[in-house]
N, C-alpha and C positions, 0 to 999 in steps of 0.2 A: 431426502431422496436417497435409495440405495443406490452404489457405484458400485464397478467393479473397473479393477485393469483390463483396460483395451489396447492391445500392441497391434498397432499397422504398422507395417514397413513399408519406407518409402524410398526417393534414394536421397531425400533431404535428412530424413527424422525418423526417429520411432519417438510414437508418441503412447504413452501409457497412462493410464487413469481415466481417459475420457468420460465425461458423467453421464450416464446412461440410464432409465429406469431396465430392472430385470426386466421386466413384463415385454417390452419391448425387443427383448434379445432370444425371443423365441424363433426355431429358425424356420424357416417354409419349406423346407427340404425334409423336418423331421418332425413327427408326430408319435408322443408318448403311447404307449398302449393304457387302456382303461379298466378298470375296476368296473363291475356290474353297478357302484354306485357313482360310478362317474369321475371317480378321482383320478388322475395320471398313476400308474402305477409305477412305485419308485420303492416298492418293497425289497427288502436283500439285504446284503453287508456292505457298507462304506466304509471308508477309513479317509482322513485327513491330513497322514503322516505328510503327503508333499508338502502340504503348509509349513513343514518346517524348515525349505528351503528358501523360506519369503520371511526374509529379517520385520521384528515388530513393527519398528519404527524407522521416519526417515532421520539419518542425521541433522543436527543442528544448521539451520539457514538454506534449508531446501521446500521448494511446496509445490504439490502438485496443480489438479490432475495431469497436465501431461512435460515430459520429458523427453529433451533430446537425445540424441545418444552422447553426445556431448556431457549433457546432466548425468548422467548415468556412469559416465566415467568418472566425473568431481566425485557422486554419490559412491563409488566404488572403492575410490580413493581415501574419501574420510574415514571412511569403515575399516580401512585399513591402515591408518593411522589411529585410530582412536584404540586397534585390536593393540598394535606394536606399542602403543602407552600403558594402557593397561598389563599388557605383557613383563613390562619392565617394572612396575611396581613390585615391593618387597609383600611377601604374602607370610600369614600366620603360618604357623605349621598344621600339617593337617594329616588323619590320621587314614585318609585317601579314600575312593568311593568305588561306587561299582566298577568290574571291566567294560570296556566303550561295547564290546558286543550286546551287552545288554539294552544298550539306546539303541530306537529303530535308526536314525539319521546314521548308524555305523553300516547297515543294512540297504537304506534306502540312495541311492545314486542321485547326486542333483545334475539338475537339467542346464542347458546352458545359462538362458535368459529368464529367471523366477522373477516376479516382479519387483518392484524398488521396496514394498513394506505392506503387512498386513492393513496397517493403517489408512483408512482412505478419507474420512473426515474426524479433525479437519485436515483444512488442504498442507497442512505442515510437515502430515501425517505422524504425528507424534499425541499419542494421549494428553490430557488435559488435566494439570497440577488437581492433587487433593484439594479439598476446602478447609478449612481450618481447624474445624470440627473434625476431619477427617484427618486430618495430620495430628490432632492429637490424642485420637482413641489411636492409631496406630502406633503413636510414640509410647505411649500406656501399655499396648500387645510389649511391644521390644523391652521396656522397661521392667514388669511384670510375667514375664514368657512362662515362667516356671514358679507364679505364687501359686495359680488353680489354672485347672483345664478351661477356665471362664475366655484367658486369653490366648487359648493356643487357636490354629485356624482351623475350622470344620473340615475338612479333609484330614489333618493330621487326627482328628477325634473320630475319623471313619464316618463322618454324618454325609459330609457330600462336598463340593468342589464348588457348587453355584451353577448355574446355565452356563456363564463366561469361561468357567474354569474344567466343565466340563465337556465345552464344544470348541473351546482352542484345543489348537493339537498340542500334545505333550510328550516328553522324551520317551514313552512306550505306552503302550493300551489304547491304539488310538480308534479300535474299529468300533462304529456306532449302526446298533442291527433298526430295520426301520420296517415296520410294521404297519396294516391299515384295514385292520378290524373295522365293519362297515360305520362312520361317522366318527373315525377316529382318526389319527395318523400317532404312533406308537413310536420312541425313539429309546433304544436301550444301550446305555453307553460303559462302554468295556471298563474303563475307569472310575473306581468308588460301586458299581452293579449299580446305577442310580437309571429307572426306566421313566420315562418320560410321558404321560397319557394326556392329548392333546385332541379335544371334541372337537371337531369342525362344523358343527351341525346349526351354529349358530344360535347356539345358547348364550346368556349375558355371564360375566364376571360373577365369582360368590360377590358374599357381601365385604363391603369393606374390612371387618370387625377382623375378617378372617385372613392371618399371615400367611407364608407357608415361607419353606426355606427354598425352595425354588420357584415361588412363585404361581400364579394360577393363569396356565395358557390355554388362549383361543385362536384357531384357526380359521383358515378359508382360501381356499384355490384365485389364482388370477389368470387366468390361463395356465401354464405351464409350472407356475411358482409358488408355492406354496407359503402362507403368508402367517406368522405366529405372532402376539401380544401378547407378554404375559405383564400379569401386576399382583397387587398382592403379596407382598414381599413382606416377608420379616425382616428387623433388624441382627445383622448379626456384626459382630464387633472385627473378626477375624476372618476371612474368606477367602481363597484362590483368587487373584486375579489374574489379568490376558494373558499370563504366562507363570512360568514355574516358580520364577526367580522373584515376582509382583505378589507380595499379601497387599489387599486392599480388606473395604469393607464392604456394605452393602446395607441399605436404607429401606426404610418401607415406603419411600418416595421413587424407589425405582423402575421402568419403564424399560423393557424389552422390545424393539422390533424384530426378527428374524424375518429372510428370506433366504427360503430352500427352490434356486430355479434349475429345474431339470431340465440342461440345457442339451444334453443326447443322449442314448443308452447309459452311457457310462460315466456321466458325469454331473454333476451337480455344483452351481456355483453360489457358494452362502454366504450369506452378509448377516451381521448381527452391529444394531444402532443401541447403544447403551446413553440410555438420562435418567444421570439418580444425582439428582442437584443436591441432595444431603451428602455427595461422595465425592464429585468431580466438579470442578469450574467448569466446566462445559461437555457438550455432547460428543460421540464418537460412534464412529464405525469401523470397524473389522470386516475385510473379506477374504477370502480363501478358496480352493476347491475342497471338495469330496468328492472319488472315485471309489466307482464299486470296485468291490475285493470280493468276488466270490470264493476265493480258496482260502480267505483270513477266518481262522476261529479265536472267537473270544473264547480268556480262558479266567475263571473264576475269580473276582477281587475277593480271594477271603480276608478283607482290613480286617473285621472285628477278631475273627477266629484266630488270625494271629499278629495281633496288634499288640506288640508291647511298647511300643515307645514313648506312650501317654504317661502310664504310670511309673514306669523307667527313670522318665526322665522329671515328673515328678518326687519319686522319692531319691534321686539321686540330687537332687536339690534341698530335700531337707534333709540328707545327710551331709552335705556340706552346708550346712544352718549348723549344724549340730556340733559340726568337728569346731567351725571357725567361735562360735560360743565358749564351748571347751575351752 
């Protein structure tokens, strides 16, 4: 079942997480406008950058769905001792990165009360350990990084990010244009140019035989919510996971939920359920908003056009093959 955070305040509690189906959170007060073919019209620009004021995960030895304020403060707490540890460790030297202006989160103001974690199930809300298989093609990527582009992650190679990697928000490029060509719904996302074409007409899945690197999605309205599956997945050894800092992989045993519920003009609240049992001990979901941005312009990923860091940082590996032989 999809969740999202629900905060009521009361004068005992705030309670967050409450489990709810989308479908049920349509409100009676507001009615989408329609497409001549009947679909909620939720064409335009979104962007998801506020999701980045909602930490991944919860800390160690919390679980929801709901939270006192009380909770909230422990939870507030560990976050800032675990920053103040981290803090104090000694770090490699480094030869430093972008200025902060470049990340939206330098740009974007947080709100008071975001909620405790992107993570909604499980109720830990913390992801679900690799498998073992999956902890050691990873160890293999890290191992290996720079024998062949075989182990570098599809994004780094300009291919693609994944659905996951493409629909968390990320440190900049977050706006996703959304389109609805009649028996489609259209999602083109500013990060990697990777567009998204999604039948809702009620066609079946290709045929098994057939991979793809993101997958083959089918839609269909629930009312207000718009509901995707995708399957068909290729194997890929290296891929974007729920966040920047996360390479995972990704199975041809894996299974996508999404739910897009257009919850008022402006808003949209999405959940995405991940089971790819060849990748993860267990099931998850992810929720966040999307809000329209009619004044955001996507501005061109040209990765391929000027990508050098594939080959870069491949031959700068076999020239150091070459010096340490010497």
């Amino acid at each position: 079942m999809a969740v999202r955070w629900l905060i009521t305040v009361s004068t005992t509690a705030v309670l967050i997480g409450a489990p709810t189906t989308l479908q049920a959170l349509d409100s009676k007060d507001w009615s989408p406008p329609r497409l001549a073919d009947g679909q909620p019209d939720i064409q335009g620009m979104w962007n998801n950058v506020n999701a980045l004021k909602i930490p991944m995960e919860l800390p160690d030895g919390f679980s929801g769905p709901d939270f006192t304020s009380e909770d909230l403060a422990a939870i507030a707490a560990a976050r800032a001792a675990e920053a103040e540890r981290r803090a104090a460790q000694p770090r490699a030297p480094s030869v430093g990165a972008y200025g902060a202006y470049w990340f939206d989160s330098y740009w974007n103001e947080s709100e008071a009360d975001p909620a405790p974690a992107r993570i909604v199930e499980p109720l830990n809300g913390q992801i679900p350990d690799w498998t073992a298989a999956a902890h050691k093609t990873l160890r293999e990527n890290r191992e290996h990084l720079h024998d062949s582009y075989a182990f570098m992650e599809s994004a780094d190679r300009c291919i693609t990010r994944g659905v996951i990697g493409m629909m968390m928000s990320g440190v900049y490029n977050n706006g996703k244009l959304i389109l609805q060509p009649p028996g489609y719904v259209v999602i083109q996302s500013e990060m990697v140019h990777r567009v998204r074409v999604i039948p809702i007409d009620g066609r079946p899945h290709i045929d098994d035989g057939v991979q793809l690197w993101e997958g083959d999605p089918r839609g269909h309205w629930e009312g207000n919510t718009l509901v995707v599956e995708s399957t068909n997945f290729r194997n890929v050894r290296s891929m974007r996971g729920a966040s920047a800092g996360i390479r995972s992989r990704q199975t041809v045993e894996q299974r996508l939920v999404e739910r897009f519920h257009f919850a008022g003009p402006d808003t949209i609240r999405y959940s995405i359920h991940v089971d790819d049992p060849g990748t993860y001990t267990g099931e998850w979901t992810a929720n966040f908003p999307l809000d329209r941005a009619p004044d955001y312009e996507q501005f061109e990923y040209a990765c391929h056009e000027g990508n050098y860091s594939v080959p870069n940082a491949l031959s700068g590996a076999r020239f150091e093959e070459r010096a340490n032989h010497d």
